[in-house]
N, CA, C and O atoms as a GROMACS GRO file, in nm:
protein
  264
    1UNK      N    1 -10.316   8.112  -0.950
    1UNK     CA    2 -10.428   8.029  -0.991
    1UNK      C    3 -10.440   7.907  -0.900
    1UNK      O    4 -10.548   7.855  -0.876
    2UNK      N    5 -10.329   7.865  -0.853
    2UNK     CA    6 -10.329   7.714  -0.772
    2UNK      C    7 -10.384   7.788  -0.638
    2UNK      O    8 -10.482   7.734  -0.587
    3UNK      N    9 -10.339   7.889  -0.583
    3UNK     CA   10 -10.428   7.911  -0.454
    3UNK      C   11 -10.574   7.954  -0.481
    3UNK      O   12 -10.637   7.916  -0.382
    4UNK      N   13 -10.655   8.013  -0.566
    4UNK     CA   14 -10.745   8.042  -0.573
    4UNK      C   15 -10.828   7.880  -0.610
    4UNK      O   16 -10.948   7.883  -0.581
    5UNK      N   17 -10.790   7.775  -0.656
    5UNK     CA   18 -10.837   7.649  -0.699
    5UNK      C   19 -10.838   7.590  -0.589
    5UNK      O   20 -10.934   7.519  -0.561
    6UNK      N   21 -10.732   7.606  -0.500
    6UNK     CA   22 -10.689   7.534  -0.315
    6UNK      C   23 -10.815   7.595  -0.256
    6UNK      O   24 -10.910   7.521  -0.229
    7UNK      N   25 -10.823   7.731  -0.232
    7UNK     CA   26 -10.927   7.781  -0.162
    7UNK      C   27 -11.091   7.764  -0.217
    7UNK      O   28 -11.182   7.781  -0.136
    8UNK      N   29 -11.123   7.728  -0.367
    8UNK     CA   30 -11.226   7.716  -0.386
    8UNK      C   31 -11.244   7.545  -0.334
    8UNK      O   32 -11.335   7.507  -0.260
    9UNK      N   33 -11.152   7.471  -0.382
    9UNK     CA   34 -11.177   7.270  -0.321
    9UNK      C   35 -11.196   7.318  -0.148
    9UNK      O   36 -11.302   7.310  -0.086
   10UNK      N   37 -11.086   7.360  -0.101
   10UNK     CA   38 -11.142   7.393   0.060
   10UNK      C   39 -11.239   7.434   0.046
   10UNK      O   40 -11.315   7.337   0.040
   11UNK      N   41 -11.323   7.573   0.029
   11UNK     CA   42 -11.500   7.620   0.078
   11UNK      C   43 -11.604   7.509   0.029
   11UNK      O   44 -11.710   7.488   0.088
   12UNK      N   45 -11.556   7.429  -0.100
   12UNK     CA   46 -11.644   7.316  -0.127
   12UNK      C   47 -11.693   7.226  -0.067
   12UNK      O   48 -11.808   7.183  -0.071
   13UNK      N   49 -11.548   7.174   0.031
   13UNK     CA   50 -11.564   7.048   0.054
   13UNK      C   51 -11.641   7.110   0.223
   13UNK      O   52 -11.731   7.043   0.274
   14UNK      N   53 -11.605   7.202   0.273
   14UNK     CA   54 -11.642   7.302   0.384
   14UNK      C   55 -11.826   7.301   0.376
   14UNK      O   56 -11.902   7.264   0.465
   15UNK      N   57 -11.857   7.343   0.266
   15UNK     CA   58 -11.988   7.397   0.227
   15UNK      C   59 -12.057   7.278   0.232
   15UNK      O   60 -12.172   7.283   0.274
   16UNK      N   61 -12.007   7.163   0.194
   16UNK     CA   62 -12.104   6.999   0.195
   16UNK      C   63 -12.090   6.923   0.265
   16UNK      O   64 -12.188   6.855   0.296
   17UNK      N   65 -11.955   6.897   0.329
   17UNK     CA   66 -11.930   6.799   0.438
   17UNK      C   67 -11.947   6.842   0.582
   17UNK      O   68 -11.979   6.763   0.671
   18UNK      N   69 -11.921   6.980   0.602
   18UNK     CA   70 -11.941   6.987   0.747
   18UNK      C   71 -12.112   6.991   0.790
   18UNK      O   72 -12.138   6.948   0.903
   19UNK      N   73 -12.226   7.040   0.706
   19UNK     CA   74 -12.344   7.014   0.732
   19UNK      C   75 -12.351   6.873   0.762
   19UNK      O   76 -12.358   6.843   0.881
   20UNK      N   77 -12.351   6.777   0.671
   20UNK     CA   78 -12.343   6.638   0.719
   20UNK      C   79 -12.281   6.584   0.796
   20UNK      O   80 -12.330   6.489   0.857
   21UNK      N   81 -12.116   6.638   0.826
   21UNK     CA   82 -12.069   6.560   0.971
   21UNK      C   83 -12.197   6.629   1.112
   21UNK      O   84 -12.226   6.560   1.209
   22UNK      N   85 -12.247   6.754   1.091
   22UNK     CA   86 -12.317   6.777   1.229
   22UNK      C   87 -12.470   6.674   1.267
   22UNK      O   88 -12.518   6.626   1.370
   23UNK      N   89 -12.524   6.678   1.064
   23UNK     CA   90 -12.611   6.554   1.077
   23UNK      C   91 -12.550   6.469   1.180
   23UNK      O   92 -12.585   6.480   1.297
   24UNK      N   93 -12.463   6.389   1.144
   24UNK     CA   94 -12.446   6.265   1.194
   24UNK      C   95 -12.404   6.220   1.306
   24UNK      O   96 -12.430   6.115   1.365
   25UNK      N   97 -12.302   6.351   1.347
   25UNK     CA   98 -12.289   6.352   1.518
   25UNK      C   99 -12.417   6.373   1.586
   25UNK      O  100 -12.439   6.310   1.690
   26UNK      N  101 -12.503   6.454   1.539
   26UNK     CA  102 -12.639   6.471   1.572
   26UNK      C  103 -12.713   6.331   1.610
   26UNK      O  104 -12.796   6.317   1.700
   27UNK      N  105 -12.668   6.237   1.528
   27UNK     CA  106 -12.760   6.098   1.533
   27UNK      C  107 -12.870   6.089   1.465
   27UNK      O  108 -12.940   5.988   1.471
   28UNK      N  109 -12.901   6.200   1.387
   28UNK     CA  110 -13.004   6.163   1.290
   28UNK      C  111 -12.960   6.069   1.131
   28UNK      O  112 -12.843   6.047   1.100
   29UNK      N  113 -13.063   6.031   1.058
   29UNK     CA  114 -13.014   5.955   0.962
   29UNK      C  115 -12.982   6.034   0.837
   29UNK      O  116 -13.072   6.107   0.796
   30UNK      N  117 -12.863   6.033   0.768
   30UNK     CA  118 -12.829   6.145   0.670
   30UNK      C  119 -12.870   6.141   0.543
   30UNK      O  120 -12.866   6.229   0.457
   31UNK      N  121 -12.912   6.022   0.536
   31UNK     CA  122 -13.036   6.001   0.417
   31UNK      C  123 -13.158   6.069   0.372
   31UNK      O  124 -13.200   6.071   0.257
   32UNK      N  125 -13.219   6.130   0.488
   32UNK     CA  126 -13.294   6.242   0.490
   32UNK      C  127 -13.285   6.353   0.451
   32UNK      O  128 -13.377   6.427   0.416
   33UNK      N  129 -13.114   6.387   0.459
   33UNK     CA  130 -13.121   6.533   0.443
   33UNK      C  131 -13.052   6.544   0.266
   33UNK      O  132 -13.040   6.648   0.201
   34UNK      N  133 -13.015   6.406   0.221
   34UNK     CA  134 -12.974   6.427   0.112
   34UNK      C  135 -13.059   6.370  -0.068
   34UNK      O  136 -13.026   6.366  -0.187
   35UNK      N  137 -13.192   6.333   0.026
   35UNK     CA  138 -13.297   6.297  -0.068
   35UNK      C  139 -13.253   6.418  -0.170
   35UNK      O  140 -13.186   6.517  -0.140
   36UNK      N  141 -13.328   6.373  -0.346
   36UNK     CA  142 -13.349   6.477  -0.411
   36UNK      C  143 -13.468   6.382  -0.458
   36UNK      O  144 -13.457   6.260  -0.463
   37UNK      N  145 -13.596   6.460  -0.497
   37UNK     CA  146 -13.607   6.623  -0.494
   37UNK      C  147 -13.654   6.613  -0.331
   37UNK      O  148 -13.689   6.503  -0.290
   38UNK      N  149 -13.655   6.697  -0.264
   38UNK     CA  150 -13.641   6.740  -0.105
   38UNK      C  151 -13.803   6.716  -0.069
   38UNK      O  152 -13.901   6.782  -0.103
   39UNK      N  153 -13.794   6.618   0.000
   39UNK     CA  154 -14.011   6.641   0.079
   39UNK      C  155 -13.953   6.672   0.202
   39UNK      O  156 -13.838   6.647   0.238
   40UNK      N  157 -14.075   6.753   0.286
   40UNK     CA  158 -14.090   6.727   0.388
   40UNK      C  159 -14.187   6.646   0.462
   40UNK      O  160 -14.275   6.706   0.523
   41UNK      N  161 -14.185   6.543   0.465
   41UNK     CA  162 -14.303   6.433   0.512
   41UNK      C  163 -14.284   6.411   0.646
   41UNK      O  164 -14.380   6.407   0.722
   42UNK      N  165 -14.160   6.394   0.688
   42UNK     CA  166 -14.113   6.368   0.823
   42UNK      C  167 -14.123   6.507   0.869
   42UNK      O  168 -14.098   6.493   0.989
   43UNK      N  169 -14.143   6.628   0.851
   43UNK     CA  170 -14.191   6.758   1.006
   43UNK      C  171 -14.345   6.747   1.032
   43UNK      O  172 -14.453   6.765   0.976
   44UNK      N  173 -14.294   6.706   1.146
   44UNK     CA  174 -14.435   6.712   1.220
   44UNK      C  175 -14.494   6.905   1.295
   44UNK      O  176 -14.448   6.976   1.384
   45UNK      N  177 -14.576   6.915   1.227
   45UNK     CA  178 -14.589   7.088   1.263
   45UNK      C  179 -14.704   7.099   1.360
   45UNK      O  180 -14.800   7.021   1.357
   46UNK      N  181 -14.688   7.223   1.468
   46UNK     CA  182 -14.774   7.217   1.576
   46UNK      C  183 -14.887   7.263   1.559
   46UNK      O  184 -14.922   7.349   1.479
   47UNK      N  185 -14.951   7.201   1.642
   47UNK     CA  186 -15.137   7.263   1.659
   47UNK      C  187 -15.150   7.406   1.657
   47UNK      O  188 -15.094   7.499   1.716
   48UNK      N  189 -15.235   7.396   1.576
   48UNK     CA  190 -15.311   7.527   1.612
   48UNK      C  191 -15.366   7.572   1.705
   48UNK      O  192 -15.473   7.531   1.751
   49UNK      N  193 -15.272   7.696   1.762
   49UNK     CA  194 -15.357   7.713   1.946
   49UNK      C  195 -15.440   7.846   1.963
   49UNK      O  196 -15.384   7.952   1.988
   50UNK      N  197 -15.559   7.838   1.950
   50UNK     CA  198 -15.644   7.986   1.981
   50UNK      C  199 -15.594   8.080   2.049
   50UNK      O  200 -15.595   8.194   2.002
   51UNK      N  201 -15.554   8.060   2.143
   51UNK     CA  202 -15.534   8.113   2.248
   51UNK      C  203 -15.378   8.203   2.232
   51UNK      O  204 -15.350   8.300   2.303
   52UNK      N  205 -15.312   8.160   2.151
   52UNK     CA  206 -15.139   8.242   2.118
   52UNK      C  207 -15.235   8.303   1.979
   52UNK      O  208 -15.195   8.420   1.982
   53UNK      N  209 -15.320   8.300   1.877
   53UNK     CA  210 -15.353   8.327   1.760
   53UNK      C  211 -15.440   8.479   1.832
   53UNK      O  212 -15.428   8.582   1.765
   54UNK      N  213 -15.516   8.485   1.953
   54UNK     CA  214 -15.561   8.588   1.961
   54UNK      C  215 -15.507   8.636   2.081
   54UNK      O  216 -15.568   8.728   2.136
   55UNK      N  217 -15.402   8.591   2.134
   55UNK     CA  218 -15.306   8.690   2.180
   55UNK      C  219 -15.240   8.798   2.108
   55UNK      O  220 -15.240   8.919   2.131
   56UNK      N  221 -15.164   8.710   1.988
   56UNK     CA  222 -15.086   8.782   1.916
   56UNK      C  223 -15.191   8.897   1.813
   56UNK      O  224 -15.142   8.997   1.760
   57UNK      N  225 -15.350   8.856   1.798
   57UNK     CA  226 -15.412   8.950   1.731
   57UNK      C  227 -15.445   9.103   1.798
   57UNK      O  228 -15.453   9.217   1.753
   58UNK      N  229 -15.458   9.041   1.931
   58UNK     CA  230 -15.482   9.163   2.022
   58UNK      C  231 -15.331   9.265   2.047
   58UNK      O  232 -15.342   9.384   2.078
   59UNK      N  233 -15.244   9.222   2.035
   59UNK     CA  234 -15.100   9.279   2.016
   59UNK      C  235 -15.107   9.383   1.916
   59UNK      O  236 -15.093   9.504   1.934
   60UNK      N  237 -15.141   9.294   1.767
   60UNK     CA  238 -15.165   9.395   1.626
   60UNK      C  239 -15.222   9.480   1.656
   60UNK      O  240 -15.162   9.586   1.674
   61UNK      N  241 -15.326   9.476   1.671
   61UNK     CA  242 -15.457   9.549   1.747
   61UNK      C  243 -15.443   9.631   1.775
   61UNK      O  244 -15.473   9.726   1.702
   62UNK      N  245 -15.366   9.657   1.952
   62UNK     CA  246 -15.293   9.763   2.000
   62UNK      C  247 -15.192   9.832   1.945
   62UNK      O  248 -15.170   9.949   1.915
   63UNK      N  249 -15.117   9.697   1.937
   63UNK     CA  250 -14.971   9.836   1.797
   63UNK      C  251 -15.031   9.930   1.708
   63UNK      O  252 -15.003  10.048   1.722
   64UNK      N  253 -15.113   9.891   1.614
   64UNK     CA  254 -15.203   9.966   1.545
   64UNK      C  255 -15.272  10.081   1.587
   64UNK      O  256 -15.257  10.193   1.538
   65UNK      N  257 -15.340  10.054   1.668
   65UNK     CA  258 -15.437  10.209   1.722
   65UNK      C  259 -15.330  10.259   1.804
   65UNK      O  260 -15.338  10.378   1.773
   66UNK      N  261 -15.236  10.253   1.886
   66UNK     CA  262 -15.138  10.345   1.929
   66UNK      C  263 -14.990  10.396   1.830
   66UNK      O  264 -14.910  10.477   1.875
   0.00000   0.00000   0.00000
C-alpha cells in the first residue's frame, strides 16, 4: 500500500508541477494558465485567407471525384 500511495504522490506532483515549471522556463506568466474558470481572451487567431480556404476546397474536390 505505501508504494502504490509513493507512486500515486509522485504521478501527482509529475502531472501539475512539471506543466508549470515548462510555463515558466518558457517565460510566460503562470497566472494565465492557472485562471479558473479558463478564458481564452489572450489567443490571438489568424486571418482568414481565401486563398489556403480554396486551395484546400479544390483538394476536396479532387479527392472526391477521383
Amino acid at each position: 500500500m505505501k508504494r502504490f500511495i509513493f507512486r500515486f504522490v509522485i504521478l501527482t506532483v509529475m502531472l501539475v508541477r512539471l506543466p508549470l515549471a515548462g510555463v515558466w522556463l518558457a517565460g510566460y506568466p503562470i497566472l494565465r494558465y492557472i485562471e479558473f474558470p479558463p478564458e481564452s481572451h489572450y489567443v490571438r487567431h489568424a486571418p482568414f485567407d481565401e486563398a489556403a480556404f480554396a486551395a484546400y476546397s479544390l483538394f476536396i474536390l479532387v479527392a472526391e471525384l477521383l
